[in-house]
PDB file of N, H, CA, C and O in Angstrom:
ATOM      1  N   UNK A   1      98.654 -84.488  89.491  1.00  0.00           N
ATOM      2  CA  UNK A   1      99.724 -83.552  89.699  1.00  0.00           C
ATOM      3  C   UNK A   1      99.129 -82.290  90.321  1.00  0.00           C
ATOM      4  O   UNK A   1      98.064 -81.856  89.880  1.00  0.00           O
ATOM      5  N   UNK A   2      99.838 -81.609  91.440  1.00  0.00           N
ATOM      6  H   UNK A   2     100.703 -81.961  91.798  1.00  0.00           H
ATOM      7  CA  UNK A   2      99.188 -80.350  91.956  1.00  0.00           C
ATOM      8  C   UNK A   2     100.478 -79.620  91.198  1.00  0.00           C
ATOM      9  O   UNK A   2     101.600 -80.037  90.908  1.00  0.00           O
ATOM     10  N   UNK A   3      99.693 -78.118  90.976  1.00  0.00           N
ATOM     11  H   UNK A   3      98.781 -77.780  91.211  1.00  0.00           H
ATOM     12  CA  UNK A   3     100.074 -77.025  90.895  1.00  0.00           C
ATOM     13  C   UNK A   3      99.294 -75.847  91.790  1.00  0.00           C
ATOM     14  O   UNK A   3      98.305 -76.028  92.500  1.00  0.00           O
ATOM     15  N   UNK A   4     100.016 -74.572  91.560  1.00  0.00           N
ATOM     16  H   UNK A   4     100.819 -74.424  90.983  1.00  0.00           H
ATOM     17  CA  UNK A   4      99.422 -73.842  92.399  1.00  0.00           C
ATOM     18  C   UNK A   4      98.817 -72.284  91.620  1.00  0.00           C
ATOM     19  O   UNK A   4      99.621 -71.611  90.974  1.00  0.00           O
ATOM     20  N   UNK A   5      97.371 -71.833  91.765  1.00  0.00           N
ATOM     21  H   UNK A   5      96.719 -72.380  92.290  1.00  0.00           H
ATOM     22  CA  UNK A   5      97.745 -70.969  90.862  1.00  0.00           C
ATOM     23  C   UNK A   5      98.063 -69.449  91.099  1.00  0.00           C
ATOM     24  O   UNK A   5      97.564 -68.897  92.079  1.00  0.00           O
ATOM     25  N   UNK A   6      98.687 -68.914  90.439  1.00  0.00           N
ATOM     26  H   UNK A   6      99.093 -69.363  89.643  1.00  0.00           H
ATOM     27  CA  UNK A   6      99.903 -67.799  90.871  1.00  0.00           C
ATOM     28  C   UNK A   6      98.732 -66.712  91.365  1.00  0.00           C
ATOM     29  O   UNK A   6      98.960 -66.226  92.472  1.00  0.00           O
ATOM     30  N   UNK A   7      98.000 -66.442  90.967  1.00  0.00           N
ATOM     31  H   UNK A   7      97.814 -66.837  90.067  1.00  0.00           H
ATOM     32  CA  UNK A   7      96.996 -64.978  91.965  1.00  0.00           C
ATOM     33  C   UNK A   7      96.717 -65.360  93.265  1.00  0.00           C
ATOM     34  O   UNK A   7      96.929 -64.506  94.126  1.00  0.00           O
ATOM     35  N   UNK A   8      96.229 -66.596  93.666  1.00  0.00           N
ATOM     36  H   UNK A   8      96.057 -67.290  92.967  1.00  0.00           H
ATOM     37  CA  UNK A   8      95.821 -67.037  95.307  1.00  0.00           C
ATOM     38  C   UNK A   8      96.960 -67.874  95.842  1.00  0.00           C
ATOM     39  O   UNK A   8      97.202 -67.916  97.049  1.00  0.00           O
ATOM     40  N   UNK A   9      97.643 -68.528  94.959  1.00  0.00           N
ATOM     41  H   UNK A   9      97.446 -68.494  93.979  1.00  0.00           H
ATOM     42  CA  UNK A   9      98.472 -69.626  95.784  1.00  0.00           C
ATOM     43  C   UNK A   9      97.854 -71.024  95.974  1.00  0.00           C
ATOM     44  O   UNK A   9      98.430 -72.092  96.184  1.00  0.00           O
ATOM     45  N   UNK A  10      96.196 -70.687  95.817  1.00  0.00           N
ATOM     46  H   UNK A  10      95.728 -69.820  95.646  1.00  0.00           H
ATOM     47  CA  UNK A  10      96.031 -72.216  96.281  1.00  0.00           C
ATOM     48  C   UNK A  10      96.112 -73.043  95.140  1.00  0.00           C
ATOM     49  O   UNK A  10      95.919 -72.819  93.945  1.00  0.00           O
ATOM     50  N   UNK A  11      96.498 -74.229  95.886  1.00  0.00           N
ATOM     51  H   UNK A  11      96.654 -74.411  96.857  1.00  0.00           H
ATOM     52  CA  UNK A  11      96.599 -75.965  95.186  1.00  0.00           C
ATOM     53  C   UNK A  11      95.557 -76.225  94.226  1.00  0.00           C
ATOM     54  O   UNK A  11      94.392 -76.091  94.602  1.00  0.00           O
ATOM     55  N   UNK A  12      95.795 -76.567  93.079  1.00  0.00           N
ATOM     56  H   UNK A  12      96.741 -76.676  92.774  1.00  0.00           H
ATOM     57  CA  UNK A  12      95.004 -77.217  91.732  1.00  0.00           C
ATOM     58  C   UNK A  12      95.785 -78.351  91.747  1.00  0.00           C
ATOM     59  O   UNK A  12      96.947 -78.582  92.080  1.00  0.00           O
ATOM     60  N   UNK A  13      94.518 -79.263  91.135  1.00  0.00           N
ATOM     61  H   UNK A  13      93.573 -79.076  90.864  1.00  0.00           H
ATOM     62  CA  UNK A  13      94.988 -80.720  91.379  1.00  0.00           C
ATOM     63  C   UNK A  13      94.558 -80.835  89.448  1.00  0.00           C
ATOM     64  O   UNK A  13      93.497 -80.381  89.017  1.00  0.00           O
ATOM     65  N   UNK A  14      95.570 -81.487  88.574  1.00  0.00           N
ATOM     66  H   UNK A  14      96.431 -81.855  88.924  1.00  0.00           H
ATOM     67  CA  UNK A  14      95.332 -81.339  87.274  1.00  0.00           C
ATOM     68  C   UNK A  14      95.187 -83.093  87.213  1.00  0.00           C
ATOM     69  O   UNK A  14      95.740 -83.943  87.911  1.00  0.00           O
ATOM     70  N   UNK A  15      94.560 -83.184  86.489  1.00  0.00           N
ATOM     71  H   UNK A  15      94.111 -82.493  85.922  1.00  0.00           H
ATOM     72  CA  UNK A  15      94.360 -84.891  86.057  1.00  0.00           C
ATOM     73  C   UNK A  15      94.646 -85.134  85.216  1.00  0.00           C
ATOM     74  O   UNK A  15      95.234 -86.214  85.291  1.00  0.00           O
ATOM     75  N   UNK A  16      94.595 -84.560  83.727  1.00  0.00           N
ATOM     76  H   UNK A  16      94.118 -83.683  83.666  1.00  0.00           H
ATOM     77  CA  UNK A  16      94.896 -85.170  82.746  1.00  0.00           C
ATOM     78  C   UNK A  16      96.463 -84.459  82.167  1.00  0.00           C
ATOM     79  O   UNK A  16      96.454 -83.533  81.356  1.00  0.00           O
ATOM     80  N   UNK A  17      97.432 -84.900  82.580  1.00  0.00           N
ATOM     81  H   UNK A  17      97.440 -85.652  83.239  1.00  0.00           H
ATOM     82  CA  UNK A  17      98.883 -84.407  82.698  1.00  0.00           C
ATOM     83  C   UNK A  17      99.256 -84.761  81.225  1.00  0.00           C
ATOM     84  O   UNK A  17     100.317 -84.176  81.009  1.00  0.00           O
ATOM     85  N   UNK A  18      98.847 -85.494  80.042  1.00  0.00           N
ATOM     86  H   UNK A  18      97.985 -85.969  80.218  1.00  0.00           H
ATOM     87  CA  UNK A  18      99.275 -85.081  78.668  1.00  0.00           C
ATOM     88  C   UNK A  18      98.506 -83.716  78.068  1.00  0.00           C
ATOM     89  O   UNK A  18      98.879 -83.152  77.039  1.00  0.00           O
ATOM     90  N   UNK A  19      97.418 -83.300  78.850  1.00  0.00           N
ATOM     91  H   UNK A  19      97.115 -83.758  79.686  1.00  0.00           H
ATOM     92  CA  UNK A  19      96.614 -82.161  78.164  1.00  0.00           C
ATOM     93  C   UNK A  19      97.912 -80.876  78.974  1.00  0.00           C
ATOM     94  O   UNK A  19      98.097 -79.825  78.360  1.00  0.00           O
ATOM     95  N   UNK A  20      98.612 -81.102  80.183  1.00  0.00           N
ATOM     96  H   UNK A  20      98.461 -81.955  80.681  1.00  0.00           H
ATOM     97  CA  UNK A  20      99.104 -80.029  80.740  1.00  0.00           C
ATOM     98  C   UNK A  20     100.495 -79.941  80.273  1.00  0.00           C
ATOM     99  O   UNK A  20     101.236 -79.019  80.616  1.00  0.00           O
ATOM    100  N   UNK A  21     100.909 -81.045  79.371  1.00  0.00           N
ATOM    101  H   UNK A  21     100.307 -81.793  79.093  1.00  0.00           H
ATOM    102  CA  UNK A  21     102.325 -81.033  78.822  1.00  0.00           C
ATOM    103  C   UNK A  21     102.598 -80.498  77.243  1.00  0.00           C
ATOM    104  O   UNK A  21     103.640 -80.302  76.618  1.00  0.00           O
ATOM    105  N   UNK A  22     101.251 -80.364  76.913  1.00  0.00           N
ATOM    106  H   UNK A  22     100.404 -80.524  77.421  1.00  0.00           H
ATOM    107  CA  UNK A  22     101.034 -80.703  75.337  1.00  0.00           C
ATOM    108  C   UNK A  22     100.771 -78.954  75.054  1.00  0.00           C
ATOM    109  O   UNK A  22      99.766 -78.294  75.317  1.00  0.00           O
ATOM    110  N   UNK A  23     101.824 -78.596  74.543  1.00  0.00           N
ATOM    111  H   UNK A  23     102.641 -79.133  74.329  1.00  0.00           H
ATOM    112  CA  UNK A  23     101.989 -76.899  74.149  1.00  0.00           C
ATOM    113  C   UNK A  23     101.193 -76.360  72.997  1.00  0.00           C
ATOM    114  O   UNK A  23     101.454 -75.308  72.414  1.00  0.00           O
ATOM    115  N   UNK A  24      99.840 -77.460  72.621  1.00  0.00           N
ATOM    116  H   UNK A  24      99.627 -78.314  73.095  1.00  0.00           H
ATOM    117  CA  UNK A  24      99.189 -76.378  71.651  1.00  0.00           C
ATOM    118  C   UNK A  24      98.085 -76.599  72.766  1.00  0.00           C
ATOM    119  O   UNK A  24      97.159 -76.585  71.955  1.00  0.00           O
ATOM    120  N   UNK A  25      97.693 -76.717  73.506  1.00  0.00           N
ATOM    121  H   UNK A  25      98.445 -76.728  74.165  1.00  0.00           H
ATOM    122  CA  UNK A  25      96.758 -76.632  74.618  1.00  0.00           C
ATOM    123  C   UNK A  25      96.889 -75.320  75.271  1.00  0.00           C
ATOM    124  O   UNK A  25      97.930 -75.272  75.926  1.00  0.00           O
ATOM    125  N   UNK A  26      96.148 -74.168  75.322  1.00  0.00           N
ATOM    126  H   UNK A  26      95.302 -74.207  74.790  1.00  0.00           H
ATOM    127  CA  UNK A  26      96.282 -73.158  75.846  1.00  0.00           C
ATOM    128  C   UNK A  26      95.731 -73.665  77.378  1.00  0.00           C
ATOM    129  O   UNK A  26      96.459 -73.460  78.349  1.00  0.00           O
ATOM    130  N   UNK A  27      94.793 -74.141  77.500  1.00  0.00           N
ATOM    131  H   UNK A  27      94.201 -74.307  76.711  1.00  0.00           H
ATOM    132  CA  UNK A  27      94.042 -74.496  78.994  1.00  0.00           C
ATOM    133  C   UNK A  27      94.166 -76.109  79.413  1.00  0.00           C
ATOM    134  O   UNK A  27      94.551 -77.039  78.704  1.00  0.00           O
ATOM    135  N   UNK A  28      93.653 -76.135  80.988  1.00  0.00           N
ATOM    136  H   UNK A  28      93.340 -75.379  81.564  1.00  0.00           H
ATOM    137  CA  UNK A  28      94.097 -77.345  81.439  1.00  0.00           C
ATOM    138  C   UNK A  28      92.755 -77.924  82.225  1.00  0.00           C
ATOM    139  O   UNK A  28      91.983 -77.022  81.902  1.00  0.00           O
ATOM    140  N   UNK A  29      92.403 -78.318  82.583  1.00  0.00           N
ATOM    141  H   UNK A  29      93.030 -79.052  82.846  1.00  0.00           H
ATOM    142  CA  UNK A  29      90.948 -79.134  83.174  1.00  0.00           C
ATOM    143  C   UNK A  29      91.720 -78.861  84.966  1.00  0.00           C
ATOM    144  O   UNK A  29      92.933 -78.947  85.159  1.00  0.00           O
ATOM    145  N   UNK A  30      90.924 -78.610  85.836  1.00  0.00           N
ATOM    146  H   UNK A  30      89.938 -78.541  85.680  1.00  0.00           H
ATOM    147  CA  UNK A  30      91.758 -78.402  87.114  1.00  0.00           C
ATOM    148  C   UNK A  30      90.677 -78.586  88.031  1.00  0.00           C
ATOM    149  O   UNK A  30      89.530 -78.433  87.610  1.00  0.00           O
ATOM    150  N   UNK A  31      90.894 -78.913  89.299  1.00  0.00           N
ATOM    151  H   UNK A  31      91.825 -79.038  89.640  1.00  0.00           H
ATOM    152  CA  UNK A  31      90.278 -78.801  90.449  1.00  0.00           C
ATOM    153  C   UNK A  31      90.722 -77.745  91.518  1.00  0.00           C
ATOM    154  O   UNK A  31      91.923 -77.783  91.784  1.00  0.00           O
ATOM    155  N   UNK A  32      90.155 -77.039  92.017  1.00  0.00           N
ATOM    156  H   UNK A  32      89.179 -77.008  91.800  1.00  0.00           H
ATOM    157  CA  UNK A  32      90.997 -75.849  92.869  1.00  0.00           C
ATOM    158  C   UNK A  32      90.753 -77.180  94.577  1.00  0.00           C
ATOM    159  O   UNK A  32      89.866 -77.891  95.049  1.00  0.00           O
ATOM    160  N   UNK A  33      92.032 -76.843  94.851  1.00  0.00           N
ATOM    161  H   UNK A  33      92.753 -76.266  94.467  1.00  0.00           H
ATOM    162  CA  UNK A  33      91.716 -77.471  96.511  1.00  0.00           C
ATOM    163  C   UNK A  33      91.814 -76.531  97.425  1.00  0.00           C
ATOM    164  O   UNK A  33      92.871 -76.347  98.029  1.00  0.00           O
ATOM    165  N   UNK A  34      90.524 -75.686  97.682  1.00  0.00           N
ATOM    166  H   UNK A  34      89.665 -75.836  97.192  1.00  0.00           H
ATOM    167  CA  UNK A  34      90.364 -74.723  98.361  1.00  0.00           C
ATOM    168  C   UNK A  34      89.561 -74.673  99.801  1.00  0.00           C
ATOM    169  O   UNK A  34      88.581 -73.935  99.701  1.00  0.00           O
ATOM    170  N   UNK A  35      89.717 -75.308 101.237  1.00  0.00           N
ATOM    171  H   UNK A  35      90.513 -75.908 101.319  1.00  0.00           H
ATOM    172  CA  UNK A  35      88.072 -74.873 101.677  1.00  0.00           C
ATOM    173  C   UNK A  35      88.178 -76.417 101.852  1.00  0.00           C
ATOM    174  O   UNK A  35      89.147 -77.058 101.442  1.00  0.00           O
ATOM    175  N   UNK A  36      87.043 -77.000 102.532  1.00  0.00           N
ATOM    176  H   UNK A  36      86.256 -76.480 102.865  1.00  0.00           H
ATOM    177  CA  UNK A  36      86.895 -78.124 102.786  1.00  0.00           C
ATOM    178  C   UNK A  36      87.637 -79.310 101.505  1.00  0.00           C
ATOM    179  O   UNK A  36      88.612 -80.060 101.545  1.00  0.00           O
ATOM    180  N   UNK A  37      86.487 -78.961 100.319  1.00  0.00           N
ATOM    181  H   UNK A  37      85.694 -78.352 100.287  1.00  0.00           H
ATOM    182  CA  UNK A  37      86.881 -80.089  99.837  1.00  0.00           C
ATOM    183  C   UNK A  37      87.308 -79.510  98.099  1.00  0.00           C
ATOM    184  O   UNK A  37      87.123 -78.381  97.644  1.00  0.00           O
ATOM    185  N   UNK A  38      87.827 -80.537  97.500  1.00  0.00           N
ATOM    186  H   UNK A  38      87.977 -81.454  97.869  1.00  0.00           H
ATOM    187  CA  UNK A  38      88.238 -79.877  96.182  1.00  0.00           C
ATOM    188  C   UNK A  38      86.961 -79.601  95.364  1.00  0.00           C
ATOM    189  O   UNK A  38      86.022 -80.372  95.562  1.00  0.00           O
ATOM    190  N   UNK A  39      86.759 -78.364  94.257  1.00  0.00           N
ATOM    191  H   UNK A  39      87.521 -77.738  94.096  1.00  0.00           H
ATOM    192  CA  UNK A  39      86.155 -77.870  93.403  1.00  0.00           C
ATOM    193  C   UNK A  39      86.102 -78.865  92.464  1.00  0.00           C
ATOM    194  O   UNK A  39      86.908 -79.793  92.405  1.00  0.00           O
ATOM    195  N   UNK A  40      84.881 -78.642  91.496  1.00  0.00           N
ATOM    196  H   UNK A  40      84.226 -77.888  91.544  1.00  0.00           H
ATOM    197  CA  UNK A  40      84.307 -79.308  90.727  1.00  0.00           C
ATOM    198  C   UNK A  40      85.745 -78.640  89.355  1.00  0.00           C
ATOM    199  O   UNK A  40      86.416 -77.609  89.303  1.00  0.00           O
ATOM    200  N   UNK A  41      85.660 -79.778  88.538  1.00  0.00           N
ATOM    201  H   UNK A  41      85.115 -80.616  88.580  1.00  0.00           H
ATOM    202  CA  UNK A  41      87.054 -79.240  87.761  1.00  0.00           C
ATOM    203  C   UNK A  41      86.342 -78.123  87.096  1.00  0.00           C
ATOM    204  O   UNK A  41      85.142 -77.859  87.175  1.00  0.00           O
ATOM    205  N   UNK A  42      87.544 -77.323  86.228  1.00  0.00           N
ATOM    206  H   UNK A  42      88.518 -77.538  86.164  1.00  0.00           H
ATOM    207  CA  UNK A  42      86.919 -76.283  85.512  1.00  0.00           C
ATOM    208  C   UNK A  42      88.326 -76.325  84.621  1.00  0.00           C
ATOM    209  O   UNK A  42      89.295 -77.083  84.677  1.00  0.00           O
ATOM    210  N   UNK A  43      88.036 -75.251  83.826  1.00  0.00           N
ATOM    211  H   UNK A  43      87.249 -74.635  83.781  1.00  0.00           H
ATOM    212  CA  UNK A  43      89.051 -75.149  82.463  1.00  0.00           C
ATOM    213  C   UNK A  43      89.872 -73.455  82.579  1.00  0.00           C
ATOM    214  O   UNK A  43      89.362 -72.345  82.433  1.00  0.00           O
ATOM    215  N   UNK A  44      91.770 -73.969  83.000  1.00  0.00           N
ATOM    216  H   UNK A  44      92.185 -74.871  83.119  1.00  0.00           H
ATOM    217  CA  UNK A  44      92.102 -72.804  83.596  1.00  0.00           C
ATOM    218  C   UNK A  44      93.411 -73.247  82.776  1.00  0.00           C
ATOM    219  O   UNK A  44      93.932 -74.335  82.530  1.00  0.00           O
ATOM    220  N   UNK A  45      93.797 -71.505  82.371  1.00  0.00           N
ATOM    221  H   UNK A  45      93.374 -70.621  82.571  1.00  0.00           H
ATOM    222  CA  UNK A  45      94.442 -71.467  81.535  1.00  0.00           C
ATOM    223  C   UNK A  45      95.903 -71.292  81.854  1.00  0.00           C
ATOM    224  O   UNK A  45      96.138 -70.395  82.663  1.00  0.00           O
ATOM    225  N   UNK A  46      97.084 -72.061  81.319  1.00  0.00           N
ATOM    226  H   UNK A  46      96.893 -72.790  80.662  1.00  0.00           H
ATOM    227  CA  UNK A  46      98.183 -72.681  81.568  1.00  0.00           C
ATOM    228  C   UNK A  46      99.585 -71.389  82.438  1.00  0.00           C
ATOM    229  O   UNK A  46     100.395 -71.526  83.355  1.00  0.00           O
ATOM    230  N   UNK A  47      99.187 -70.170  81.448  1.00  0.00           N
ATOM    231  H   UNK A  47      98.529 -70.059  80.703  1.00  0.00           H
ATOM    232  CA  UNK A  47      99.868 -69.142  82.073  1.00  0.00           C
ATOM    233  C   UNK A  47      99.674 -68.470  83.458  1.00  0.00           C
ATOM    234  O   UNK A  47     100.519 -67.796  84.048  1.00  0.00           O
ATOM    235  N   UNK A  48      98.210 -68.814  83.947  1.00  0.00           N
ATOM    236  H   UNK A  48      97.524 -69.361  83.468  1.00  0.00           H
ATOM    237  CA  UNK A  48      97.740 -68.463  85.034  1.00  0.00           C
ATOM    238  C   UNK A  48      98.300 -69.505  86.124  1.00  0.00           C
ATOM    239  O   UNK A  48      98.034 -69.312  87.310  1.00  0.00           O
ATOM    240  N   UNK A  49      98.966 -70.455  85.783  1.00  0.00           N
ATOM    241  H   UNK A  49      99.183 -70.612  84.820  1.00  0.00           H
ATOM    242  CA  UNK A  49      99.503 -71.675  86.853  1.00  0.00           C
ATOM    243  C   UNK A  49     100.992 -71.824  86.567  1.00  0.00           C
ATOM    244  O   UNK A  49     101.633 -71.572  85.547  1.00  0.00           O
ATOM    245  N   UNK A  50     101.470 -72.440  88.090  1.00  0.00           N
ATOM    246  H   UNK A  50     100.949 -72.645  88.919  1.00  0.00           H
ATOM    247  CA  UNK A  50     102.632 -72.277  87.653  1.00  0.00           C
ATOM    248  C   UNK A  50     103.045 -73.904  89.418  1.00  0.00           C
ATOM    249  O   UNK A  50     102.224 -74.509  90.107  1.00  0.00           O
ATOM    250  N   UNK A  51     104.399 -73.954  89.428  1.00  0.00           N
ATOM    251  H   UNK A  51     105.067 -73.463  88.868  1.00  0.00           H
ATOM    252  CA  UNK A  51     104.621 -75.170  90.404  1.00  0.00           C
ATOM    253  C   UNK A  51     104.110 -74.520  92.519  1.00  0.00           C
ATOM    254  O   UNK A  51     103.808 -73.455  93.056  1.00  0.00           O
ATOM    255  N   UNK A  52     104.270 -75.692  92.875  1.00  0.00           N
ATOM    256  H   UNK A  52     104.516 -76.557  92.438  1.00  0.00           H
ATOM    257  CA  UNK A  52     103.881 -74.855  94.474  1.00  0.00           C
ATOM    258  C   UNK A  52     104.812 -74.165  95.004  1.00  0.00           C
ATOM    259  O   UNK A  52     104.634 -73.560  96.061  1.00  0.00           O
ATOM    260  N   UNK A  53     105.978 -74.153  94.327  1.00  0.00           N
ATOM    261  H   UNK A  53     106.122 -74.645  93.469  1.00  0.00           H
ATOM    262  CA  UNK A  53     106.829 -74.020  94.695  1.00  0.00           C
ATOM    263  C   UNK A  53     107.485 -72.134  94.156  1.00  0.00           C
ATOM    264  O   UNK A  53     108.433 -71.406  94.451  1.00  0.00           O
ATOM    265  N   UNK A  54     106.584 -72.092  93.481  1.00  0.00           N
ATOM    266  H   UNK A  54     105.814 -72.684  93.241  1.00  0.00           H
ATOM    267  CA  UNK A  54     106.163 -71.000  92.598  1.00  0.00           C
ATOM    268  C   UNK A  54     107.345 -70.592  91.324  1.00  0.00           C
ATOM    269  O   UNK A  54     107.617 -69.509  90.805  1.00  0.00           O
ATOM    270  N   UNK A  55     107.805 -71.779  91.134  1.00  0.00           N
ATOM    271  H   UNK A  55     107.584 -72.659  91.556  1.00  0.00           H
ATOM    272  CA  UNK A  55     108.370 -71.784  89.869  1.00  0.00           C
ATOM    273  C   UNK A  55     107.335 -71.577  88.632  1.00  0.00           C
ATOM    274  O   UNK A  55     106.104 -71.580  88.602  1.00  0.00           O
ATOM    275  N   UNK A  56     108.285 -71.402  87.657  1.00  0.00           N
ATOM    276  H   UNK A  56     109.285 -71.399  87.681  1.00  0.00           H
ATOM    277  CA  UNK A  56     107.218 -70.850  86.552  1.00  0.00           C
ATOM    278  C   UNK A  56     107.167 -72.467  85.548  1.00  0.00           C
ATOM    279  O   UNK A  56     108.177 -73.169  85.491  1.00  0.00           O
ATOM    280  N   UNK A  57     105.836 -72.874  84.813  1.00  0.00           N
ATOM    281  H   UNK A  57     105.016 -72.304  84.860  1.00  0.00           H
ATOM    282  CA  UNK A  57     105.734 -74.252  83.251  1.00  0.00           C
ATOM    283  C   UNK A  57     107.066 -74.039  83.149  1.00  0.00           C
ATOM    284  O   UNK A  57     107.713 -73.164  83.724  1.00  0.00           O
ATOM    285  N   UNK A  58     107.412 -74.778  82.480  1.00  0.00           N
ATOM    286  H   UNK A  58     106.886 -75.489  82.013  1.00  0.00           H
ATOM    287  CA  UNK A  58     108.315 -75.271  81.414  1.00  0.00           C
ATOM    288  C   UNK A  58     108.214 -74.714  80.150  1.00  0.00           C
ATOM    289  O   UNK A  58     107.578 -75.469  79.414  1.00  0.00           O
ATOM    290  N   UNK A  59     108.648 -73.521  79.497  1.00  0.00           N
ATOM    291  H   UNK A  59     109.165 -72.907  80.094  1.00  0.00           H
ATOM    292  CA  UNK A  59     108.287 -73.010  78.543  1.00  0.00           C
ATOM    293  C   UNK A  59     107.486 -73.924  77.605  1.00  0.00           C
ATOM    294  O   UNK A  59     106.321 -73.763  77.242  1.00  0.00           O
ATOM    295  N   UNK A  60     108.636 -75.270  77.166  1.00  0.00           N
ATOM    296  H   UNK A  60     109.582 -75.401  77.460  1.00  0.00           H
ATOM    297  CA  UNK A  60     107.897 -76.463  76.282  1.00  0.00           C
ATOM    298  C   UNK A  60     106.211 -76.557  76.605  1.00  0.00           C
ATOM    299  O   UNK A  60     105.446 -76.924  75.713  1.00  0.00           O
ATOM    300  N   UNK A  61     105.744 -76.209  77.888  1.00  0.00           N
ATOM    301  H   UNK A  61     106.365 -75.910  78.612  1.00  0.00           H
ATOM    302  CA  UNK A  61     104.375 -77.037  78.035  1.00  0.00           C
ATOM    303  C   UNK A  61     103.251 -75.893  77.529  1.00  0.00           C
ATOM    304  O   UNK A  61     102.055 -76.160  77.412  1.00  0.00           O
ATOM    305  N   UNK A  62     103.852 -74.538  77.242  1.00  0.00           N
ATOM    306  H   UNK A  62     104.824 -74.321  77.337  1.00  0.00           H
ATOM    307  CA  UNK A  62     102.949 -73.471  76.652  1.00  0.00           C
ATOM    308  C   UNK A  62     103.071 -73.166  75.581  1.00  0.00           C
ATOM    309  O   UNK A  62     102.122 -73.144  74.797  1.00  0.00           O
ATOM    310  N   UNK A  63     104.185 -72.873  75.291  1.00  0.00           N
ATOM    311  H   UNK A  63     104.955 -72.890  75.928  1.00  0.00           H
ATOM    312  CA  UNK A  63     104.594 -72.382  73.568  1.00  0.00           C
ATOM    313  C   UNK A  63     104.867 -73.345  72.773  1.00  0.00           C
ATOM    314  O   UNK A  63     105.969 -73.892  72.750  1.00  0.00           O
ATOM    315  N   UNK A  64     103.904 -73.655  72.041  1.00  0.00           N
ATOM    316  H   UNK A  64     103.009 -73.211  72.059  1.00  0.00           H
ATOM    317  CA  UNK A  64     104.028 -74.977  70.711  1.00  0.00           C
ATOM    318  C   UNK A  64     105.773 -74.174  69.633  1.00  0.00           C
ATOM    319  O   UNK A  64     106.481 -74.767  68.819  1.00  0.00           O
ATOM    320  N   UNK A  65     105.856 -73.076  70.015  1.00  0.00           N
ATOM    321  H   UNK A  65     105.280 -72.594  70.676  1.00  0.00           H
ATOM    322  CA  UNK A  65     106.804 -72.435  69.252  1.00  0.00           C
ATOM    323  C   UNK A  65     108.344 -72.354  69.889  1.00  0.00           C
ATOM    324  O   UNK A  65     109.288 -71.688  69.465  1.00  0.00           O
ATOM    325  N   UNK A  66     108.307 -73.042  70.780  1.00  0.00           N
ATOM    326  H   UNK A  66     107.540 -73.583  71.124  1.00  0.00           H
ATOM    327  CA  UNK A  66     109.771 -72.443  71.807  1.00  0.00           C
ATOM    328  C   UNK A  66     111.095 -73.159  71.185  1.00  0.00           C
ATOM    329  O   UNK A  66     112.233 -73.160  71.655  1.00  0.00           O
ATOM    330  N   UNK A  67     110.687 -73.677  70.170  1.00  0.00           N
ATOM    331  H   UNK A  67     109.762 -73.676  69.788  1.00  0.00           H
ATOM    332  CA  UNK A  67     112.258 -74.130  69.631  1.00  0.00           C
ATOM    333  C   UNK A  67     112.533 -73.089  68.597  1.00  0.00           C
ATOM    334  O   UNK A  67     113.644 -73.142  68.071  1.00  0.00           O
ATOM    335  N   UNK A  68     111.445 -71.848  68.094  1.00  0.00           N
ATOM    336  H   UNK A  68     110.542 -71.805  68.522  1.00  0.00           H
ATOM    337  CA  UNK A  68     111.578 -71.532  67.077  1.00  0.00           C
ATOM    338  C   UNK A  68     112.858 -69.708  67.416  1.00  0.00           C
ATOM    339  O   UNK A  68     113.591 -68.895  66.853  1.00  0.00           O
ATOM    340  N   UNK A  69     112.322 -70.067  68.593  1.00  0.00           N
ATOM    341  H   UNK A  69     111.726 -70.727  69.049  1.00  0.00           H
ATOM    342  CA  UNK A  69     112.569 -68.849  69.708  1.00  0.00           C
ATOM    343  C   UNK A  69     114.220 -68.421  70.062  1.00  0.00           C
ATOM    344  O   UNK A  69     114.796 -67.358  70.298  1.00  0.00           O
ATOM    345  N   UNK A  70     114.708 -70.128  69.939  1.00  0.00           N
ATOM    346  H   UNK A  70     114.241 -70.991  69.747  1.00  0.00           H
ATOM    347  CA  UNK A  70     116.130 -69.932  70.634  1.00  0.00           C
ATOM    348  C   UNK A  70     116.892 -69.041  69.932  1.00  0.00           C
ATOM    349  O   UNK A  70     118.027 -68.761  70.318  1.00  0.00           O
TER     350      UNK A  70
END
């Protein structure tokens, strides 16, 4: 799944998409696709990313608490 992350814009490519859905996970394993070729993954944290489209997560995929909220 790409996302994009919101300070540069550029494309992160996430691989493990139950770690990026799963709301007690503060961070996500990512590849930046920047520049020739994609970055070695690294560990980037969920609020800092958002769709390419520059929509914002899904509250559900950050806050383990968002039902408590309504």
């Amino acid at each position: 799944m790409l996302l994009a992350e919101k300070s540069t814009g550029h494309l992160v490519e996430i691989k493990d998409v139950k770690m990026l859905i799963d709301p007690n996970e503060p961070r996500v394993m990512g590849s930046v696709h920047y520049g020739e070729e994609a970055q070695d993954p690294e560990p980037m944290l969920k609020t800092e990313l958002a769709f390419p489209s520059g929509e914002a997560l899904p509250v559900c995929w950050t806050d383990p608490d968002y039902r408590q909220k309504q």
